[in-house]
N, C-alpha and C positions, 0 to 999 in steps of 0.2 A: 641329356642331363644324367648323370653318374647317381646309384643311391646315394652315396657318401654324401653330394651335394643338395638333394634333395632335403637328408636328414639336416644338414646345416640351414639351409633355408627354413624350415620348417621350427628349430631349434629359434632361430634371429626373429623370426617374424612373432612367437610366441614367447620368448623374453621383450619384445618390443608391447606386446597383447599384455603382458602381465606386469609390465611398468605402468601400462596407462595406466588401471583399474586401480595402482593405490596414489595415482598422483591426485591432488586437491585440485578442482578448477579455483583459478583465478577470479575473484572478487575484482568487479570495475565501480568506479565511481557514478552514480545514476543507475544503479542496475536494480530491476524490480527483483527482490528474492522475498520465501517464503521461509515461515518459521513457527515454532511450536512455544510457547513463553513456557519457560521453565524454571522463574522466580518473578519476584515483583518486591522493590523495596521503595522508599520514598520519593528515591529520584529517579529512579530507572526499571523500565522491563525487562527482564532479559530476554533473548530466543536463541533458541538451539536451528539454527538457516538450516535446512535441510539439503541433503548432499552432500555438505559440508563438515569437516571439527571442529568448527568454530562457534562461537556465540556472537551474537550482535548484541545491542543494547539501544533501547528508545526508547527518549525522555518520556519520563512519565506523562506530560502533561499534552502528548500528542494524541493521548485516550479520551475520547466525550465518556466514556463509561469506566467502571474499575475493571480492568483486566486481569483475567482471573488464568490460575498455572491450568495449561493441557490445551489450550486455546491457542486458534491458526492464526496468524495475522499477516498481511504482506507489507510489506516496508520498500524504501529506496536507501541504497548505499550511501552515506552521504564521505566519512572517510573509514580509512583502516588505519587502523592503528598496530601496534607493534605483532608479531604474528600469532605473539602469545594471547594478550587479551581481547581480540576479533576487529569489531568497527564499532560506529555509530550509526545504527538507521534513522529511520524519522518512517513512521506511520502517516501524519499530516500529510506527507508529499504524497507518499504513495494514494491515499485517502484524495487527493485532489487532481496528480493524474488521472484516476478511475473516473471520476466526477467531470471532468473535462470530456473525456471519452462519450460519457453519458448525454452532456448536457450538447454536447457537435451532433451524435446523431438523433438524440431527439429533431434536432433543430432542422437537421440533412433532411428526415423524415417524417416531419410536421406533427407529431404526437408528443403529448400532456406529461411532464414528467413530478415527482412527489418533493416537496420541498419542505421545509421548517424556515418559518419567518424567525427571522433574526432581531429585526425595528423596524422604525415606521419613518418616514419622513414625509412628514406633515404636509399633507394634502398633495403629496405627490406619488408615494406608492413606499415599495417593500423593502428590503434587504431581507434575502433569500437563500438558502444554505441549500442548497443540492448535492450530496453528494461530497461533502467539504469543500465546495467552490460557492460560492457568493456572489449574487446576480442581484441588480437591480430589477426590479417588476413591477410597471406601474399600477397604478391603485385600480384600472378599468381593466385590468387581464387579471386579475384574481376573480377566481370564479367564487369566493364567498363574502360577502359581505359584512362587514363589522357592525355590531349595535353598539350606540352611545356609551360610553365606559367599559364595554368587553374588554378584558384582554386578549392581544394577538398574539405576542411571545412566546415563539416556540411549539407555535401552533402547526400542526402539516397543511400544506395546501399542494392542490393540482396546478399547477403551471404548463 
């Protein structure tokens, strides 16, 4: 191999090195990404997807809390929209993938995991929040007992 051809080589491969680094990856539909909220308005959070130029946006009401600007959150793609104004995520989903995750290898693994009673169905057990997924728990696997008029709602329990 000739310098001449060396320097061309080296010249291709490093025009090829320095196209990648400003191309944008590609956003897929279902894709778990991560992001910085960097507004909040009545309907919408925004985030700034890291890696990315883009913002996403999820509906507000996918927040149990107020979310607050500088805060990480991870989301699911659900579409994109024109290239200008980013996508739509959803928190919920991603919030219910994790919780899925959770609640299979508790299960795999025989250990107690922490939930928030949702209600109660009368004399037969729980509706249970783990994680943003929702399980039935009968009334004999809760490990605390209710006194006469307590309220349960939205109580934690070990499951």
């Amino acid at each position: 191999m000739t310098n001449k051809e060396e320097k061309s080589t080296f010249a291709e491969v490093f025009k090829q090195w320095e196209q990648s680094i400003h191309e944008e990856p590609e956003l897929r539909k279902d894709q778990v990404v991560e992001g910085k909220i960097v507004s909040v308005d009545n309907d919408y959070v925004y985030v700034a997807i890291e890696g990315l130029k883009q913002e996403g946006r999820i509906p507000r009401g996918d927040f149990d809390e107020a979310p607050e600007r500088g805060n990480y959150v991870s989301a699911i793609v659900k579409r994109k929209e024109s290239q200008d104004s980013g996508c739509i995520l959803s928190k919920k989903e991603a919030d219910q993938r994790k919780g899925w995750e959770i609640v299979k290898e508790a299960f795999k693994n025989s250990y107690q995991v922490a939930g928030r009673l949702v209600s109660e169905i009368k004399g037969k057990g729980y509706i249970v929040n783990v994680e943003g997924v929702e399980l039935f728990l009968p009334a004999s696997q809760l490990s605390y007992k209710f006194k006469e008029g307590e309220t349960f709602k939205n109580k934690g329990a070990r499951i």
